[in-house]
C-alpha positions in Angstrom: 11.8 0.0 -12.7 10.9 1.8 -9.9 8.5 -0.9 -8.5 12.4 -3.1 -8.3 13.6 -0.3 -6.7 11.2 -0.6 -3.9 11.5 -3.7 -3.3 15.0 -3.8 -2.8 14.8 -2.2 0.4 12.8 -5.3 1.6 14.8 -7.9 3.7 15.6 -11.5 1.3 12.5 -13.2 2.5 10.4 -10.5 1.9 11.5 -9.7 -1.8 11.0 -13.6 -2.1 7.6 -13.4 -1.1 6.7 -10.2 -2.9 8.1 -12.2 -6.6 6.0 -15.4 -5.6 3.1 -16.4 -7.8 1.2 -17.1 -4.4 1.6 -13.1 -3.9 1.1 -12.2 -7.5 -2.4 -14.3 -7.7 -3.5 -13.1 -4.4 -2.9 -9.5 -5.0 -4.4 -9.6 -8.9 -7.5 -11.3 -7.6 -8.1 -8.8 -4.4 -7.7 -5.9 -7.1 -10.4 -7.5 -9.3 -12.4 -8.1 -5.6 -12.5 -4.3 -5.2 -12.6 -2.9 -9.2 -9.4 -2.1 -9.1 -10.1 1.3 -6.9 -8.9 2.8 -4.0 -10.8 1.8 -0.9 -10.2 5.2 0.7 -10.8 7.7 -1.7 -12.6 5.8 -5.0 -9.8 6.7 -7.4 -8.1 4.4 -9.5 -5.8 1.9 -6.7 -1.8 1.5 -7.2 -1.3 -0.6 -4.0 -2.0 -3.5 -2.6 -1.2 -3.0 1.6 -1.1 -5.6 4.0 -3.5 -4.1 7.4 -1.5 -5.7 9.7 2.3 -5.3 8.5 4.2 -8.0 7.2 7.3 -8.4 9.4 10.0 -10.8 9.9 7.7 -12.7 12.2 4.5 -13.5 10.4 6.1 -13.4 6.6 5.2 -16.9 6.4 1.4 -16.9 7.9 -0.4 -16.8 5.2 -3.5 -15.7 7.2 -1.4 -12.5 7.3 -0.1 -12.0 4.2 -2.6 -14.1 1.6 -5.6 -13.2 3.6 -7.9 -11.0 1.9 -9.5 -9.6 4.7 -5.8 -8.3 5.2 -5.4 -6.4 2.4 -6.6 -3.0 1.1 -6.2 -1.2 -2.1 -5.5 1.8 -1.9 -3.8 4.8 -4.6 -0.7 6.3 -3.8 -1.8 9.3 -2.0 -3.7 7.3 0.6 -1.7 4.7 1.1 1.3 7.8 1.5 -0.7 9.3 4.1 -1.6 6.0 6.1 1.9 5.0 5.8 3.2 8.7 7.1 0.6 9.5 9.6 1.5 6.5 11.8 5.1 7.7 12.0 3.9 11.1 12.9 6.0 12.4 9.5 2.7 14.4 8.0 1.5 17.8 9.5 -2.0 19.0 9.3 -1.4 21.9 7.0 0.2 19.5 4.0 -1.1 16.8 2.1 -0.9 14.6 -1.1 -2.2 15.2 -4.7 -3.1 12.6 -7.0 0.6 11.5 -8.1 1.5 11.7 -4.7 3.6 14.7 -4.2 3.3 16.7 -0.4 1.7 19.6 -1.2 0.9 22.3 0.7 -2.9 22.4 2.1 -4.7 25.2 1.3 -8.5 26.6 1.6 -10.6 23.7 -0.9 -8.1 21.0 -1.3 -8.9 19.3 1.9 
């Protein structure tokens, strides 16, 4: 449920691309691609992120959004701390566990 939940904050055209088998066989096979682990960190992956953001501009180029060399896999704590860091939301004395809670960074956890 909470993967619909997501992706009803997307606009129409991107909850349509997000359902389309295009997407689904793109995404399953670039998950296979990598083992099915993070790119960052080596743990088990939960997402499958675009590089270069899918916007209202380039929803339909597939280059952008079907391209592998696109796409990264990445578990949630990475891809939370990408996703945070550009917006400048994430301090350096917190960080994200393995489910992807903000915890507070201490002395040995990174």
């Amino acid at each position: 449920m909470a993967k619909v939940v997501r992706l009803l904050k997307h606009t129409v055209a991107a909850k349509k691309f997000y359902w389309s088998s295009a997407w689904k066989k793109c995404r399953a096979s670039y998950i296979q691609s990598v083992f099915g682990l993070c790119e960052k960190c080596g743990k088990p992956g939960y997402i499958v992120d675009h590089i270069v953001e899918i916007n209202s501009e380039n929803i339909n180029d597939p280059n952008i959004t079907l391209n592998h060399e696109n796409l990264q896999y990445l578990c949630t704590p990475c891809h939370n701390t990408k996703t945070f860091a550009k917006s400048g939301v994430t301090r350096a004395d917190v960080m994200f566990d393995d489910e992807g809670n903000l915890i507070e960074r201490t002395v040995g956890n990174g």
